[in-house]
C-alpha positions in Angstrom: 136.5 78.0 117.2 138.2 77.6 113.8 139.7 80.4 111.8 137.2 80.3 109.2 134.1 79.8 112.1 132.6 83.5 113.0 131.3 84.6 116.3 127.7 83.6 115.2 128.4 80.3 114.3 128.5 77.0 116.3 129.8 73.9 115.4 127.1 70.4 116.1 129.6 66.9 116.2 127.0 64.4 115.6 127.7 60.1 116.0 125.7 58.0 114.4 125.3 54.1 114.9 124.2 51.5 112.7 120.9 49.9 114.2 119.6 49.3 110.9 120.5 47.5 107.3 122.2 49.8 105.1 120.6 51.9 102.5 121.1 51.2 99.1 120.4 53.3 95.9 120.8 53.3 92.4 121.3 56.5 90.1 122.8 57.4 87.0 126.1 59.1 86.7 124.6 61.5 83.6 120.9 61.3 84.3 120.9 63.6 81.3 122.7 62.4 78.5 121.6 61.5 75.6 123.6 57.8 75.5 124.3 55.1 77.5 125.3 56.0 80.7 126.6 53.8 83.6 124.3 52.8 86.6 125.9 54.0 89.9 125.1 51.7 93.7 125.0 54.4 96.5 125.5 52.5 99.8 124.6 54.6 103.0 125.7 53.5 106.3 125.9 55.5 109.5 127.8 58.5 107.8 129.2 56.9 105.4 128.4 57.0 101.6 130.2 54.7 99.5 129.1 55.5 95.3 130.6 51.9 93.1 129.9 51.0 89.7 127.6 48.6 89.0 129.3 47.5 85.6 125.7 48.4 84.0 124.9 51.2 81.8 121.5 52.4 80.3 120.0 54.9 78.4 118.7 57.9 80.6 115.2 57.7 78.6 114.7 53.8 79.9 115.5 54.5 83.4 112.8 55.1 86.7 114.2 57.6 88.8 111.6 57.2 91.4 111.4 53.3 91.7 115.2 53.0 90.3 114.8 50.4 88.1 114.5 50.2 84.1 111.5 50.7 82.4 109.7 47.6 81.1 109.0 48.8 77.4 108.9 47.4 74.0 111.7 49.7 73.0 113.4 48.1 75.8 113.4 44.1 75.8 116.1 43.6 78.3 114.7 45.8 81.0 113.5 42.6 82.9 117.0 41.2 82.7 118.9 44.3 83.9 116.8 44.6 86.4 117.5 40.8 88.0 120.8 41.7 87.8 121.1 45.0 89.8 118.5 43.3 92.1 121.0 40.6 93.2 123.5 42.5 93.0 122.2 45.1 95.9 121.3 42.2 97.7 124.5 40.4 97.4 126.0 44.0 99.0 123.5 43.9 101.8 124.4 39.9 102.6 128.3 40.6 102.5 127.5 44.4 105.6 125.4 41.6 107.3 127.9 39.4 107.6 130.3 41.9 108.3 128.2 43.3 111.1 127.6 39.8 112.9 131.7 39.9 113.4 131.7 43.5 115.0 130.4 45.1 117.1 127.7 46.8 114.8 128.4 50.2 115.6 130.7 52.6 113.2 131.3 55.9 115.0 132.2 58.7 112.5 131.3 62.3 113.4 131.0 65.3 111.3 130.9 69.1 111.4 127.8 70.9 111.0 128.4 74.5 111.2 125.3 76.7 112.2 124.4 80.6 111.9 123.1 82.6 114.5 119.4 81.7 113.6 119.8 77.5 113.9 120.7 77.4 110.0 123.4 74.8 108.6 126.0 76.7 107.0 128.5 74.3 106.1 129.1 70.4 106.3 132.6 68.6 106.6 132.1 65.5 105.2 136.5 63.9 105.2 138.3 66.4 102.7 135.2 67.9 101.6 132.7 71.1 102.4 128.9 70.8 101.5 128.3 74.6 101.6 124.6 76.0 102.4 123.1 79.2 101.1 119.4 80.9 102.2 117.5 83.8 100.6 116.8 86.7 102.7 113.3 84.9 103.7 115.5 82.3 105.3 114.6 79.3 102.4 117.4 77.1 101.3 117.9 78.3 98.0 122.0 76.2 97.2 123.4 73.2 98.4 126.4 71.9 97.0 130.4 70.8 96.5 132.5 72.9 94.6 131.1 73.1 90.9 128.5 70.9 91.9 125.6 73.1 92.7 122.1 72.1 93.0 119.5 75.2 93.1 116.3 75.3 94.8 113.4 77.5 93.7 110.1 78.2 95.7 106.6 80.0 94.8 104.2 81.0 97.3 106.0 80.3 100.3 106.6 76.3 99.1 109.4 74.9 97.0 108.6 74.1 93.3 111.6 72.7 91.8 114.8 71.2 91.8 117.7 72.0 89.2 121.3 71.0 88.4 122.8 73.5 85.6 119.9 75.2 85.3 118.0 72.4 84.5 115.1 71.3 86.4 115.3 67.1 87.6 112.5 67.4 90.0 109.3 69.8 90.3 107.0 69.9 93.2 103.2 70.2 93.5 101.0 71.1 96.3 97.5 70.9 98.1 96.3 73.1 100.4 97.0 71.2 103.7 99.7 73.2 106.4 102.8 71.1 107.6 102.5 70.3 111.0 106.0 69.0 111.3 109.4 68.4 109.7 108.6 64.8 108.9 107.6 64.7 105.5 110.1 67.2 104.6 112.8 65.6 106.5 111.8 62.7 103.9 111.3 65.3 100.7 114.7 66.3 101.4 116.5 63.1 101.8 115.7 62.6 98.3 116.4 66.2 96.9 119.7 66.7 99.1 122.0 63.4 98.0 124.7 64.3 99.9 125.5 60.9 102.0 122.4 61.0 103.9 122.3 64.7 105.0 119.2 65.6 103.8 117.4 63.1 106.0 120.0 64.3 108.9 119.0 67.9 108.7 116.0 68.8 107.6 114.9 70.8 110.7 118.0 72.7 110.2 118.0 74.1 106.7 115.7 77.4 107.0 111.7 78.0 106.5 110.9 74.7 105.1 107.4 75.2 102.8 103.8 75.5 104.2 102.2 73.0 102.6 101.9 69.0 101.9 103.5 68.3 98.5 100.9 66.1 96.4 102.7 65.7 93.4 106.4 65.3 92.6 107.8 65.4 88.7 111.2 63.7 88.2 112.4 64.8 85.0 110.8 65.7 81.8 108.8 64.8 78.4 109.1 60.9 77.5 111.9 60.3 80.2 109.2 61.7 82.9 108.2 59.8 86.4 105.1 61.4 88.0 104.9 60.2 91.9 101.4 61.7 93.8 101.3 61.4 97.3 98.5 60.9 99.8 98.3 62.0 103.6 96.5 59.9 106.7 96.4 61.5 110.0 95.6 59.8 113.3 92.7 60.6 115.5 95.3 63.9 117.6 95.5 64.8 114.2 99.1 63.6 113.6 100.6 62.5 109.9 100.4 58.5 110.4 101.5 57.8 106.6 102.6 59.0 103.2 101.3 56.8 100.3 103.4 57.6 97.5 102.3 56.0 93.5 104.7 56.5 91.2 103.9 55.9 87.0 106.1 56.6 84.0 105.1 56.4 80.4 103.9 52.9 79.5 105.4 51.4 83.2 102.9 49.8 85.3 102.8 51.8 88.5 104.6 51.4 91.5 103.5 52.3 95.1 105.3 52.7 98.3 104.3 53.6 101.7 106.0 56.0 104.8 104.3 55.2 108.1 105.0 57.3 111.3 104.7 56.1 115.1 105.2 58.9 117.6 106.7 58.0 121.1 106.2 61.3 123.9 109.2 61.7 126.3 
């Protein structure tokens, strides 16, 4: 046990291994300014996150948080262009890992530190030099996650969480119908997207506190004419099991743009 580890925490070592293609993601490194701001490539591998510049930058206000791409407007001409552009570009980095890959042997060992409280709960995550740090209300939610300075702040309303903020400023509300979670899986999802610390929030879902009764139906990424609105809908399978997650997302005067989660469930 550390020095700074108490009695009622325990320490998980977990290994991951590439069996997939890496992840990669595009964000903007001041989703919020009000000028031109440069277009970030997250690639996630095993435990690795590795944040590069693309050389692009864009206004916030022309930019689709949920489909990561520019919005084709009129105000916007070269949105079409930019968007080729970061398109080869993300698959120029998958085609240079593959290649990599086919000389190794495809596995990249890295473990990390996730410290637990006495009821199951991460506390803290060692990620190299750095400390993602963990906070819960006293109804066991997730209420902080965060690095330092760099605090995000979770905020929930009858029993389910509604938004997302950065500096007191919401990036992402949630909306919800009236069916019960039945598992982690959709959250494990929900939180992969709220919690973009290299992958942790799709590591640790089940471990983060009382996760929200219900199925979220809507979720809002940002605000006024910068807004992305993304509505989800459930199937189950005949036990009664989530089978998919169709997700459509629209913004402004963008055509929409739908995705798909399917589940398969193997018993052991």
């Amino acid at each position: 046990m550390s020095d700074n580890q108490t009695d009622n925490e325990k320490t998980v070592v977990m290994v991951a291994t590439l069996t997939k293609m890496a992840e990669i993601k595009l964000n903007l490194r001041e989703p919020n300014a009000d000028k031109e701001t440069p277009i970030n490539v997250i690639v996630r591998y095993t435990n690795q996150r590795l944040v590069y510049s693309s050389g692009k930058r864009i206004l916030p206000k022309y930019w689709d948080v949920a489909i990561q791409k520019a919005r084709k407007t009129k105000d916007f001409p070269s949105a079409e262009l930019l968007n080729s552009s970061l398109r080869l570009m993300t698959q120029a980095i998958h085609e240079e890992i593959e290649t990599y890959l086919k000389d190794s042997d495809q596995r990249y060992p890295e473990p990390k530190l996730y410290n637990l409280d006495a009821n199951g709960r991460i506390t803290t995550v060692v990620q190299g030099d750095d400390i993602l740090k963990f906070k819960y209300n006293t109804d066991g939610q997730l209420i902080e996650a965060g690095m330092g300075n760099d605090i995000e702040t979770f905020t929930y309303l009858n029993g389910n969480l509604v938004a997302s903020s950065y500096d007191a400023k919401i990036w992402m509300s949630l909306s919800y119908g009236n069916s019960e979670v039945k598992n982690s899986i959709v959250y494990t999802w929900v939180f992969g997207e709220l919690l973009d610390y290299d992958e942790i929030g799709y590591r640790v879902a089940p471990f983060i506190g009382k996760l929200s009764k219900n199925l979220p139906s809507k979720i809002v990424y940002g605000s006024g004419a910068d807004q992305t609105i993304a509505d989800l809908t459930y199937t189950t399978d005949a036990s009664g099991k989530l089978s998919s997650v169709r997700m459509t997302s629209s913004s402004g005067s963008s055509s929409s743009f739908t995705s798909e989660y399917k589940f398969t469930y193997e018993c052991k």
